[in-house]
C-alpha positions in Angstrom: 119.5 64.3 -20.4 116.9 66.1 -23.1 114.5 68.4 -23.3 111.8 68.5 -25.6 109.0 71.4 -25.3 106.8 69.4 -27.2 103.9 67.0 -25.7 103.1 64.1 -28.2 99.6 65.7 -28.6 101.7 68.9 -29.8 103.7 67.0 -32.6 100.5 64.7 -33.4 98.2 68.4 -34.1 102.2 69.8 -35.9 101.9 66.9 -38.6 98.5 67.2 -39.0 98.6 70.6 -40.0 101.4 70.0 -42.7 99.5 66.8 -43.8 101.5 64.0 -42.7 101.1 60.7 -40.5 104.5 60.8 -39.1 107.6 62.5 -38.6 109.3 59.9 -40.9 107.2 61.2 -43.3 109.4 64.3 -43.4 112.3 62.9 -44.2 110.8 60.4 -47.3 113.3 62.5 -50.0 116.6 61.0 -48.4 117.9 57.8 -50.2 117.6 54.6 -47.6 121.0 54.1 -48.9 122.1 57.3 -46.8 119.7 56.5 -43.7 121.1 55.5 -40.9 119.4 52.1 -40.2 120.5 51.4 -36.5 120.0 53.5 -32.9 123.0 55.9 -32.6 125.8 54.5 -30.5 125.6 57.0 -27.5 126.3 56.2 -24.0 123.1 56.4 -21.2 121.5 59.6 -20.2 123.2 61.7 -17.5 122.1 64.2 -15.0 123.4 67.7 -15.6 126.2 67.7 -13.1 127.6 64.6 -14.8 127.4 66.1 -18.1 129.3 69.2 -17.3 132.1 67.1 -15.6 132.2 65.0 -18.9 132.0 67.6 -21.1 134.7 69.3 -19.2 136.8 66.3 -19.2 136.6 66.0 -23.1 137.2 69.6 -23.3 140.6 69.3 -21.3 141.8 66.6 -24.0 142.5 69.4 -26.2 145.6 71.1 -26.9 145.5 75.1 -26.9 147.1 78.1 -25.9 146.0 77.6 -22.9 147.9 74.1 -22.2 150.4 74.8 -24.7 153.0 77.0 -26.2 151.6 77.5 -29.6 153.7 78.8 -33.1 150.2 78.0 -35.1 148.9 80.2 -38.0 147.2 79.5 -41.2 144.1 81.9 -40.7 144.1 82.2 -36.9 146.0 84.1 -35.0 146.9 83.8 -31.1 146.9 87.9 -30.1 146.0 89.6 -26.7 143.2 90.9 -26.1 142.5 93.7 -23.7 140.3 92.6 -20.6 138.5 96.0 -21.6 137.1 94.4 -25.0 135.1 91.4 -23.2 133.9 94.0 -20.3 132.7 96.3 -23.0 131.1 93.9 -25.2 129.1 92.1 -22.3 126.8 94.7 -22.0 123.2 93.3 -22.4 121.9 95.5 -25.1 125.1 94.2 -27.8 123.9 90.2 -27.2 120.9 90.3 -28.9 121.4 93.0 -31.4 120.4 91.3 -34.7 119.6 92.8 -38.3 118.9 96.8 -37.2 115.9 97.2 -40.2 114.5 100.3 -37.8 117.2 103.0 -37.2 114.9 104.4 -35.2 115.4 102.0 -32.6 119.2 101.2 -33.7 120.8 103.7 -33.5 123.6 101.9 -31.3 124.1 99.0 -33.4 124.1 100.8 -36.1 126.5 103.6 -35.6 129.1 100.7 -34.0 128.4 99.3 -37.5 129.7 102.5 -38.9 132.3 102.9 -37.2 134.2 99.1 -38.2 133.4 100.3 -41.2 135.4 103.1 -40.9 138.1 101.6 -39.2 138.5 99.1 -42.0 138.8 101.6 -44.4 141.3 103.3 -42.8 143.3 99.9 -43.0 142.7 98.9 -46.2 142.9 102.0 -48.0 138.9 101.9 -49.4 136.9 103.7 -50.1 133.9 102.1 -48.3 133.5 98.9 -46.3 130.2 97.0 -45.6 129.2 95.6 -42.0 131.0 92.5 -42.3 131.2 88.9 -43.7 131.0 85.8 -42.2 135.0 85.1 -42.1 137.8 86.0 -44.1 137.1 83.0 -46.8 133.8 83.4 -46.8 134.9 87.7 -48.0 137.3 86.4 -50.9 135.1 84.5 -52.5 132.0 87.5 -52.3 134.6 89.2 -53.7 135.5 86.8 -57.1 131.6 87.3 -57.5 131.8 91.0 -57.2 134.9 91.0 -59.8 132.8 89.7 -61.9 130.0 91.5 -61.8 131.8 94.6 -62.1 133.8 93.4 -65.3 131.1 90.9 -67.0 134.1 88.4 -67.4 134.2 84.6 -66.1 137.7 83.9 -65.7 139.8 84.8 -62.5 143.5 83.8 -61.4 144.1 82.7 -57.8 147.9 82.5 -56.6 148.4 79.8 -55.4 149.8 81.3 -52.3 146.6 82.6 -51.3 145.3 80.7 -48.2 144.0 77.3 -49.0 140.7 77.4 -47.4 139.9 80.8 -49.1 140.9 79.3 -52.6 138.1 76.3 -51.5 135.8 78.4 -50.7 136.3 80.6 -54.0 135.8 77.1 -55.7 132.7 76.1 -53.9 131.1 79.8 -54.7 131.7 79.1 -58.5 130.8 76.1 -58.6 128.1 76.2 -60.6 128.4 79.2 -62.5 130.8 79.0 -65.1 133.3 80.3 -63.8 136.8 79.3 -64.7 139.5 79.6 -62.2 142.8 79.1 -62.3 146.0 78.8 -60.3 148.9 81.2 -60.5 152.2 79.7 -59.3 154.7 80.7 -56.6 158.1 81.6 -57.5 161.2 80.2 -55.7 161.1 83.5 -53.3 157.6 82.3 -52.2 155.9 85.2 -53.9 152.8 84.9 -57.1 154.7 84.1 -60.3 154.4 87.1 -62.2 156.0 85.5 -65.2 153.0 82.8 -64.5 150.1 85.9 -63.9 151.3 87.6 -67.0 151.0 84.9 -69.3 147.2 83.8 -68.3 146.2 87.1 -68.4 143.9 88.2 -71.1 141.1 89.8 -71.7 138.6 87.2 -70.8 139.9 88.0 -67.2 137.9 89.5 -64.4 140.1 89.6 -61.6 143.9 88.6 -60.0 142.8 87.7 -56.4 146.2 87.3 -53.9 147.1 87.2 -50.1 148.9 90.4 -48.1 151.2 88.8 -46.7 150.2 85.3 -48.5 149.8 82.1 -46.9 153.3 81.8 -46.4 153.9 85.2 -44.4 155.8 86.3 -47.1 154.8 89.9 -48.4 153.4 90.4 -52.1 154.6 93.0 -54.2 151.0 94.3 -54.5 152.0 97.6 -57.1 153.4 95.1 -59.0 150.4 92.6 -59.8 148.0 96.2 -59.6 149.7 97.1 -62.6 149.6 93.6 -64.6 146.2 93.3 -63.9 144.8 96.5 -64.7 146.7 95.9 -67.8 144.7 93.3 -69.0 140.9 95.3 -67.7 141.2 93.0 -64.5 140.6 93.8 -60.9 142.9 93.0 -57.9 141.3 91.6 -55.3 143.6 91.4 -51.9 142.7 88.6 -49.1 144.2 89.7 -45.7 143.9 86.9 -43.4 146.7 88.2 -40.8 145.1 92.0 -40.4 147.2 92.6 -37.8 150.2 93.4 -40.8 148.6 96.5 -41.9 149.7 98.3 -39.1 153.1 98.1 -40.6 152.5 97.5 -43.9 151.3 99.9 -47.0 147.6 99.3 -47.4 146.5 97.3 -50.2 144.3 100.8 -51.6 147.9 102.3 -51.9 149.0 99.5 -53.6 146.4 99.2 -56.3 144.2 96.8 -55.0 140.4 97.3 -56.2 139.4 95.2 -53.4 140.1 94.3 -50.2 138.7 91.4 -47.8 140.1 89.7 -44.8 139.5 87.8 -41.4 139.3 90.7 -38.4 140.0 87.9 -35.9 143.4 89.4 -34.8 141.3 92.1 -33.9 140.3 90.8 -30.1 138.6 87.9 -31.3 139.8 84.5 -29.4 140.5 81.4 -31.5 137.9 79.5 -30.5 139.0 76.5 -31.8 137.9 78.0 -35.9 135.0 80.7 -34.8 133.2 82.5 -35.2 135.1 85.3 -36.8 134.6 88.2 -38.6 135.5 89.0 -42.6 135.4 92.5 -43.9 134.7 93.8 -47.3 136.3 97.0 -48.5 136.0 98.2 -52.0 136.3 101.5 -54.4 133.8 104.4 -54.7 133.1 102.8 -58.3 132.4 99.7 -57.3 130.1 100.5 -54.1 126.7 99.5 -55.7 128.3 95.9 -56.7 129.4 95.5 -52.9 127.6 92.1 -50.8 125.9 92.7 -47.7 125.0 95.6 -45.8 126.5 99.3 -45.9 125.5 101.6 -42.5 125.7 105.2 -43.9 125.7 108.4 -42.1 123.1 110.8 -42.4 120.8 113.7 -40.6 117.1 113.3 -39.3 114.3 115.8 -39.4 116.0 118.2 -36.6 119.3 118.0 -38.4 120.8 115.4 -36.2 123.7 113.3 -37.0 122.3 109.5 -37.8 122.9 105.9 -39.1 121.0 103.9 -41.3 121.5 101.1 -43.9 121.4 101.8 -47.6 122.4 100.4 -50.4 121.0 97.3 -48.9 121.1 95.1 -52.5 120.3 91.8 -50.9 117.8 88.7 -51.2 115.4 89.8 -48.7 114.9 93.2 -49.7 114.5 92.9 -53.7 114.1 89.5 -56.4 116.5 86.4 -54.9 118.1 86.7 -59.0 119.1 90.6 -58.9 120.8 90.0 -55.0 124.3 90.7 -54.7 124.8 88.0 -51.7 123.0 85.6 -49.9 124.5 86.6 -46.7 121.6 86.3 -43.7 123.8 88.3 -41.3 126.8 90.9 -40.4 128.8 89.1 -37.9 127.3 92.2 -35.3 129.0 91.1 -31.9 132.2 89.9 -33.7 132.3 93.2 -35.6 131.7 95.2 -32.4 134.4 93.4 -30.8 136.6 94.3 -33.5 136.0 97.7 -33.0 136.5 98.3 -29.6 139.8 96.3 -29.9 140.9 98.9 -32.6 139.4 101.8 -30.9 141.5 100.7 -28.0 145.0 100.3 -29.5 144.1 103.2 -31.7 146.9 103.8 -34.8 150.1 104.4 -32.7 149.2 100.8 -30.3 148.6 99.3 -33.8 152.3 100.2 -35.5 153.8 99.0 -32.2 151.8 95.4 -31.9 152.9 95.1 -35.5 156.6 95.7 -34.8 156.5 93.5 -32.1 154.8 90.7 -34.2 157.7 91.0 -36.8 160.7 91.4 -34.8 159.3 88.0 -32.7 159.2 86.4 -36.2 162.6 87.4 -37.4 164.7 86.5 -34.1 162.2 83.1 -34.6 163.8 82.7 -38.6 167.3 83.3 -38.0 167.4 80.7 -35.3 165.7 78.5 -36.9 167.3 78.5 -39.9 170.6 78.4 -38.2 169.7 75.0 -36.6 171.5 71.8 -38.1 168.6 70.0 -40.6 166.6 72.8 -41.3 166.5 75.6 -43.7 164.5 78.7 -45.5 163.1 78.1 -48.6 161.9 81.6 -48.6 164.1 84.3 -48.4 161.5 87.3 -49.2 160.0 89.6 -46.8 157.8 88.0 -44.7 155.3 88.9 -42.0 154.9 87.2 -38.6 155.0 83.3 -40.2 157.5 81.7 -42.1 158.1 78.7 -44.0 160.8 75.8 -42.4 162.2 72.5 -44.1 163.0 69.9 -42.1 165.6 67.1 -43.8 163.9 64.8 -40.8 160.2 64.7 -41.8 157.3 66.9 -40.3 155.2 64.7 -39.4 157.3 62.5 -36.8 158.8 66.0 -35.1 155.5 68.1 -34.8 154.4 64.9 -32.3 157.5 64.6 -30.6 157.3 68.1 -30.1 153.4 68.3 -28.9 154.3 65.7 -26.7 156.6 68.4 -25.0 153.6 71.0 -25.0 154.5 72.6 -28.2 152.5 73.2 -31.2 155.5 73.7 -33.7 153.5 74.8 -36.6 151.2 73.6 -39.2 151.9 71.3 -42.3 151.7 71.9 -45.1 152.4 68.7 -47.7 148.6 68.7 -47.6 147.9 71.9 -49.6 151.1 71.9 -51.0 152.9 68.5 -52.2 156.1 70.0 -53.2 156.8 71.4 -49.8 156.1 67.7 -48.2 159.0 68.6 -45.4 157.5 71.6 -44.5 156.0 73.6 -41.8 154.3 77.0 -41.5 155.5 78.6 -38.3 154.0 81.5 -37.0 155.2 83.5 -34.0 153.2 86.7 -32.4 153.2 89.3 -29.9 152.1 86.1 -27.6 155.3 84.6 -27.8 157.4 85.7 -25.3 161.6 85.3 -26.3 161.6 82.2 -24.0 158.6 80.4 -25.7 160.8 81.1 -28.9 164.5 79.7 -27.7 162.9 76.8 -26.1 161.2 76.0 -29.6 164.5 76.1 -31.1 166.0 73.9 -28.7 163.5 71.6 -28.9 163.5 71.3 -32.5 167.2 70.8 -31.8 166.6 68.1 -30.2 163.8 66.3 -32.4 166.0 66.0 -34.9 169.0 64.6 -33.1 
């Protein structure tokens, strides 16, 4: 089944106007070696009830939270979400809110815009947030662009316990402008290497950029690295992918972080199977005019009313493509509203107390674990609400006997890291109920017996 709007007179008057014979024609710059040189291998048209019951078969192939009990982390997190957030979100006018360039008629979107902003400062310990990122990766590596800008330098360190994905992303951003990166290492307690950060250090440097807690759960000694780093005239740039931590831990701004970006999908925003999600940016008062993206500030109209609009607005559409801070086409609006609400909802107290139940979940989870007969800690350093497990009986073989059983184990992690090749990432949350957790211990028990 397919619609297309468009009458063959239509397309026939579309390519004459652009000066062409065909639509072929339009696609004359791709190689014939990359063409694809046969009809695609799809099965027959089907009526709409059909499709829905295929598609909903294929959808019930997968394996979720719904079908299963999940220990998964990595950069997505399996957290409650008040019924209250979807009911509040749904309201028409928040749907179709796009870019609001006339605050006359925005005044909604953008004061919701101002208030995440607010809220993530309040996390983060910044000075001043913009109106979000596309994702949490997407934020790290605005934010190795920003370091440099700020500094004029082309070097940056990335731990190596900084979430994979953001460290790709990072790469991909730099790709072509001369920017050397490099890797710090991870010490046998799981944390950045200071011995490592210290000694590629130097004053060619632009910024240190690390997880809180890292990709391992385990919790960074922030002040630490703060102090190496502005040592050397370098900035520290924090990547929170598991938000949800700050409600127990120190914020990176106490910490000596410079700035601060993260993934807000904790914050009532379902998995989704990878998005879409929502990254923030938080930075100092120093470095606002280097910030990406757009900034919703607070101000008064002709009658002396309170009011939003954006400023600072240094991006490609508004001044020269060359002198933009970003590229960015959008704020993530309705993930960043969702965010809000969720926050505004649990408020600071709610917040302290999901944490605490996120870590005490996670620490009943480790001790067990690492009790068990064939598996051990490698990490013994504070660590968040995911933890790393070795396995003297091989990943690979246990995560499917265990998935068989309904249980998604944990995530591993020989791929990004080759020196933990009998490893596994487990991550446990408010989600997991004490049950969920003993029956994951017995049934790694068991997979290894």
């Amino acid at each position: 089944m397919r619609y297309l709007p468009h009458t063959p007179e239509d397309v026939a008057e579309m390519l004459s106007q652009i000066g062409v014979n065909s639509v072929e024609d339009l696609f004359v710059e791709i190689p014939e070696a990359v063409m694809l040189d046969r009809s695609m291998d799809l099965p027959e048209p089907l009526a709409e009830a059909d499709l829905l019951r295929e598609m909903r078969q294929l959808a019930g192939q997968n394996a979720s939270v719904a079908t299963h009990r999940s220990f998964l982390g990595g950069g997505a997190y399996n957290h409650f979400s008040p019924a209250a957030v979807d009911q509040l979100i749904s309201r028409s006018e928040f749907y179709t809110a796009y870019t609001p360039y006339q605050p006359e008629i925005s005044q909604g979107t953008l004061q919701a815009i101002f208030e995440f902003q607010t809220l993530i400062c309040q996390l983060t310990g910044m000075d001043a947030a913009n109106a979000s990122m596309y994702d949490g990766a997407s934020a790290c590596a605005e934010a190795v662009l920003m370091a440099m800008r700020l500094t004029r330098r082309s070097k940056v360190l990335l731990s190596k316990a900084l979430n994979p994905r953001y460290r790709e992303t990072a790469a991909t951003y730099c790709r072509y402008l001369g920017v050397q990166l490099e890797e710090i290492a991870v010490d046998g307690a799981g944390r950045t290497d200071m011995q490592d950060l210290v000694a590629k250090l130097d004053d060619a440097t632009a910024a240190v950029v690390m997880g809180y807690p890292n990709y391992f759960g385990v919790v960074e000694t922030l002040a630490d690295v703060a102090e190496a780093a502005h040592g050397a005239g370098a900035l520290l740039v924090t990547a929170v992918a598991e938000p949800v931590a700050l409600g127990l831990l120190k914020s990176p701004g106490e910490l000596g972080a410079d700035i601060v970006v993260g993934d807000g999908q904790s914050f009532g925003l379902p998995l989704s199977f990878g998005g879409p999600y929502v990254g923030f940016f938080a930075a100092r008062q120093k470095g606002l005019r280097a910030m990406p993206g757009r900034l919703v500030g607070e101000t008064v109209d002709l009658d002396g009313k309170r009011g939003f609009v954006l400023t600072l607005a240094t991006r490609e559409q508004h001044i020269r493509r060359e002198k933009a801070t970003s590229n960015i086409c959008s704020n993530q609006g309705l993930c960043a509203l969702i965010a809000t609400v969720y926050l505004s909802l649990l408020g600071k107290q709610g917040l302290r107390e999901l944490a605490d139940q996120n870590y005490a979940k996670a620490i009943y989870a480790r001790e067990r674990i690492g009790a068990l007969e064939g598996f051990s800690l490698p990490f013994n350093s504070p660590a968040f609400n995911e933890f790393v497990v070795r396995c003297d009986a091989g990943v690979e073989r246990l995560l499917e006997t265990l998935q068989a059983q309904g249980i998604l184990a944990g995530i591993p992690l020989d791929t990004d890291y080759p020196e933990l090749q009998d490893c596994l990432l487990v991550c446990v949350t408010e989600q997991n109920t004490r049950r969920d957790i003993d029956e994951l211990v017995d049934a790694l028990a068991g997979g290894v017996s």
